[in-house]
C-alpha positions as CSV (number, residue, x, y, z in Angstrom):
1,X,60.0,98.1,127.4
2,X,60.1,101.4,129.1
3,X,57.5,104.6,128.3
4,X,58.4,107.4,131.1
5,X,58.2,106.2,134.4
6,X,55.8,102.8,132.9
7,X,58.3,99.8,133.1
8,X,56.7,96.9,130.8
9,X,57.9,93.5,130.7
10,X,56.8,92.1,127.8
11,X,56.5,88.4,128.5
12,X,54.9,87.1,125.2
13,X,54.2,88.7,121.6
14,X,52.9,87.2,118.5
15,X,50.3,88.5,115.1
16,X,47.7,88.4,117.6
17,X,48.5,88.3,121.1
18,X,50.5,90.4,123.7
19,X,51.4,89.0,127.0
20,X,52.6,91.6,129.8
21,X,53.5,91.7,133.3
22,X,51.0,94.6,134.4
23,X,52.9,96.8,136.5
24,X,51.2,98.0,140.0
25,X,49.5,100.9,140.7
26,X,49.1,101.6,137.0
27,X,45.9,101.3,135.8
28,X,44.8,99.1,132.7
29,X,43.0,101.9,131.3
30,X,42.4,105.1,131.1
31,X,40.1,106.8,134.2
32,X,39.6,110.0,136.1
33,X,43.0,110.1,137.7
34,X,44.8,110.7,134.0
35,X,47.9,108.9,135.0
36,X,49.0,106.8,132.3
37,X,47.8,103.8,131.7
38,X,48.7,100.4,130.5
39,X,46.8,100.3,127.7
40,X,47.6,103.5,126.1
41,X,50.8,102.4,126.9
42,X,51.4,99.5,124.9
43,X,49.4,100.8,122.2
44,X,52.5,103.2,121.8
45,X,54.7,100.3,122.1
46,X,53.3,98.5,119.1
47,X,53.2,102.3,117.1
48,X,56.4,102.5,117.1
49,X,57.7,98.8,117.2
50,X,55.7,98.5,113.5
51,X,56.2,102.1,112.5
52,X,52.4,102.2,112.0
53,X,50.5,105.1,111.1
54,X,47.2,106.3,112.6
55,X,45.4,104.5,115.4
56,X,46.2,101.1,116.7
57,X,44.2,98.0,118.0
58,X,44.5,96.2,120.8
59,X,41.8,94.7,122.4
60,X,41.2,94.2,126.6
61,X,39.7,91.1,127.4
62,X,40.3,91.2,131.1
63,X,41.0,93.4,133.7
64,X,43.1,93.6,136.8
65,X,42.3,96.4,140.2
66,X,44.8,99.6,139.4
67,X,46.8,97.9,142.9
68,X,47.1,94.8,142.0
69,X,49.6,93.8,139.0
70,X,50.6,90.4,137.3
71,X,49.9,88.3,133.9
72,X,47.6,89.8,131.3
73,X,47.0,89.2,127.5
74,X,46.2,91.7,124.8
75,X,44.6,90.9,121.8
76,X,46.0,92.3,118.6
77,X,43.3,91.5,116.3
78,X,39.4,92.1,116.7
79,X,39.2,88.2,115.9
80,X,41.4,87.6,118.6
81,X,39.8,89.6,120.9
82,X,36.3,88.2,120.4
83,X,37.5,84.5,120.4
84,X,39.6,85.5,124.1
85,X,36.4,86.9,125.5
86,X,33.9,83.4,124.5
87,X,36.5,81.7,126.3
88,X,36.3,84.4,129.5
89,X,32.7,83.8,129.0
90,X,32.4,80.0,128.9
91,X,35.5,79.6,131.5
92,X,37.9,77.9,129.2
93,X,40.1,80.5,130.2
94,X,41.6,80.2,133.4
95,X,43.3,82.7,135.8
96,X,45.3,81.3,139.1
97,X,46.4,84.5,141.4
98,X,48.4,84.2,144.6
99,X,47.3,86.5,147.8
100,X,48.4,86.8,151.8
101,X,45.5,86.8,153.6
102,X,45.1,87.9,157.4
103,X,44.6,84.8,160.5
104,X,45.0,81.0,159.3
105,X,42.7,80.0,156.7
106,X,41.7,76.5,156.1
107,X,43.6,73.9,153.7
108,X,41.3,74.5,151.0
109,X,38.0,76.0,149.9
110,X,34.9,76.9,147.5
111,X,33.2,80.4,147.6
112,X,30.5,81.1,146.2
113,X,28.7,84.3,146.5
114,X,26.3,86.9,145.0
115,X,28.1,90.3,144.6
116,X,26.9,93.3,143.9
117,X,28.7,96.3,142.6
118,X,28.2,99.8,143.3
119,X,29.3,102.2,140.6
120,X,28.8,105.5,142.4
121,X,31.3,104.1,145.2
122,X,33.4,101.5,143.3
123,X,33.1,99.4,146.0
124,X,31.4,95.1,145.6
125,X,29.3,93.7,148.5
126,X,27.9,90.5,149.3
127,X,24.2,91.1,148.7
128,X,21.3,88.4,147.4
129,X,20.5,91.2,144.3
130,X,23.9,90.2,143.0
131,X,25.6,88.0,140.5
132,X,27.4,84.9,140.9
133,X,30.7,84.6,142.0
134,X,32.9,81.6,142.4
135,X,36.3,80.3,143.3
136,X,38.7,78.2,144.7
137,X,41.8,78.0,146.9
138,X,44.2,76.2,148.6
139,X,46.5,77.2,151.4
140,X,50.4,77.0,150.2
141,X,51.8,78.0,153.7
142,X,51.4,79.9,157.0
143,X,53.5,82.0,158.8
144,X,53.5,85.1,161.1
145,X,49.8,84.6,161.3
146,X,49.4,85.7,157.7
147,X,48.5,82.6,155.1
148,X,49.7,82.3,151.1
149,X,46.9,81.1,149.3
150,X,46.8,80.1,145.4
151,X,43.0,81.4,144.4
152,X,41.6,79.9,141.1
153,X,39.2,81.9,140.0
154,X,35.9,80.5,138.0
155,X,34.2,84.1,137.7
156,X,35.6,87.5,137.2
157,X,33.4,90.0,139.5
158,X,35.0,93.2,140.7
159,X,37.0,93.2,144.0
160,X,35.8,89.5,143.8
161,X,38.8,87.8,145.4
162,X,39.0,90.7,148.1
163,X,35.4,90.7,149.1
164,X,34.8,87.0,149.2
165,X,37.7,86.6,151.8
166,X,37.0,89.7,153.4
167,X,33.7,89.3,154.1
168,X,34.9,85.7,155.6
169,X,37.4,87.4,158.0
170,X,40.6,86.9,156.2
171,X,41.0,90.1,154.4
172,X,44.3,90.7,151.8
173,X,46.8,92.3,153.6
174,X,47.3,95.7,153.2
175,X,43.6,95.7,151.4
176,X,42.6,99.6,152.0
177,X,39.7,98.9,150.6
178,X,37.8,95.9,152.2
179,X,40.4,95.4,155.3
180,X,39.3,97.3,158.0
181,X,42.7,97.1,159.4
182,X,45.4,97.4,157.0
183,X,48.6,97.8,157.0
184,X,49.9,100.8,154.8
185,X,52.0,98.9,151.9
186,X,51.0,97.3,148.5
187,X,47.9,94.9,148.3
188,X,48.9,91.2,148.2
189,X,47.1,90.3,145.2
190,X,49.0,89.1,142.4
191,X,47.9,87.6,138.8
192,X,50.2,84.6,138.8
193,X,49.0,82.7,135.9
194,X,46.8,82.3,132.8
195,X,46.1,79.6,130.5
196,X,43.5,79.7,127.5
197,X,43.7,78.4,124.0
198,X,45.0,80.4,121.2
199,X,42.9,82.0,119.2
200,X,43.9,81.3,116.1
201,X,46.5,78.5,116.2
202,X,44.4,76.5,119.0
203,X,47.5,75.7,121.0
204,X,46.8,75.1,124.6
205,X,49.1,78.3,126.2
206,X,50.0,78.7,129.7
207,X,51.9,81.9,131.0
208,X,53.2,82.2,134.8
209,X,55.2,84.4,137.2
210,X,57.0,83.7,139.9
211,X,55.7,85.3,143.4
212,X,56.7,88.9,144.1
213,X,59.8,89.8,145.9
214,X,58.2,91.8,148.5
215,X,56.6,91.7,151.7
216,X,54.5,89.9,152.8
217,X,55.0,87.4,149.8
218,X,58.5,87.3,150.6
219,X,58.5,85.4,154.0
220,X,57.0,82.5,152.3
221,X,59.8,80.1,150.6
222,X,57.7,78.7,148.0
């Protein structure tokens, strides 16, 4: 699918589901900047697809940063999308992302933290006053004194993944954010996975991507 300069790749479609590969640096919906967004942009897909008149639904049931692109599903249906979020919610949906963290980080790991968000800056700390935030990782290779980690992640707080390795001295490369010395280039942050139950037909689904073909991802052979 292409709208303008918005390549889609449309990975998944059904009656009540849309699966994407979010593009980067295109944000999932609408904000201050106006640039067009993914949302607004696949509603337009499915206008004219179906020829529909009027408005058309499509429900966001998760989010990904504006920098950071990957696998993300769409509900077509209000049913859908309510069903989507209990599972979000109760953490029968799960979300696997790849990242290339600075120094050489240990096998494996569990973070848990309390983050707290501030609106006024967009920016997520680690501070008591906050919510919970949990995952896990494992280390998938080392090299050039930069590791490939796969991150499971068990809640969905903003920055979450970039703050909780951050403030543990690994920041994402090329993090302008939370990396106090990053590299210009893209963040290495990618949504490599989801699974979650349908919501109507109660299959078990599972949709992956393979890694980026960029750097830094790209100097690992996985």
């Amino acid at each position: 699918m292409e709208d303008g300069k918005v390549m889609i790749n449309i990975i998944y479609e059904d009656n009540h589901l849309l699966v994407v590969e979010k593009p980067v640096n295109v944000p999932v919906q609408a904000d201050s900047s106006k640039d067009k967004d993914l949302l607004t942009t696949l509603k337009e897909y499915l206008k004219e697809k179906y020829k529909k008149e009027g408005n058309v639904y499509l429900g966001l049931v998760h989010r990904l940063d504006r920098p950071v692109g990957g696998v993300m599903v769409f509900a077509k249906t209000s049913k859908a999308a309510s069903r989507l979020s209990k599972q979000i919610k109760d953490h029968s949906f799960k979300k696997t992302y790849l990242a290339v963290v600075e120094g050489k980080i240990k096998e494996k790991g569990n973070f848990i933290d309390k983050l707290l968000k501030d609106d006024k800056t967009n920016t997520t700390s680690v501070n008591p006053k906050g919510k919970e935030a949990k995952l896990n990782y494992k280390l998938l290779d080392y090299k050039d004194n930069l590791s490939l980690v796969q991150i499971n992640l068990e809640t969905g707080r903003s920055h979450q993944i970039r703050v909780q390795f951050s403030s543990r001295s690994h920041p994402l490369y090329a993090d302008q954010r939370y990396n106090p010395n990053a590299q210009k280039g893209q963040i290495a942050l990618f949504a490599s996975k989801i699974e979650f139950t349908h919501p109507v037909t109660k299959k078990q689904l599972i949709f992956s991507l393979k890694k980026p073909n960029r750097y830094p991802f790209d100097i690992f052979k996985m």
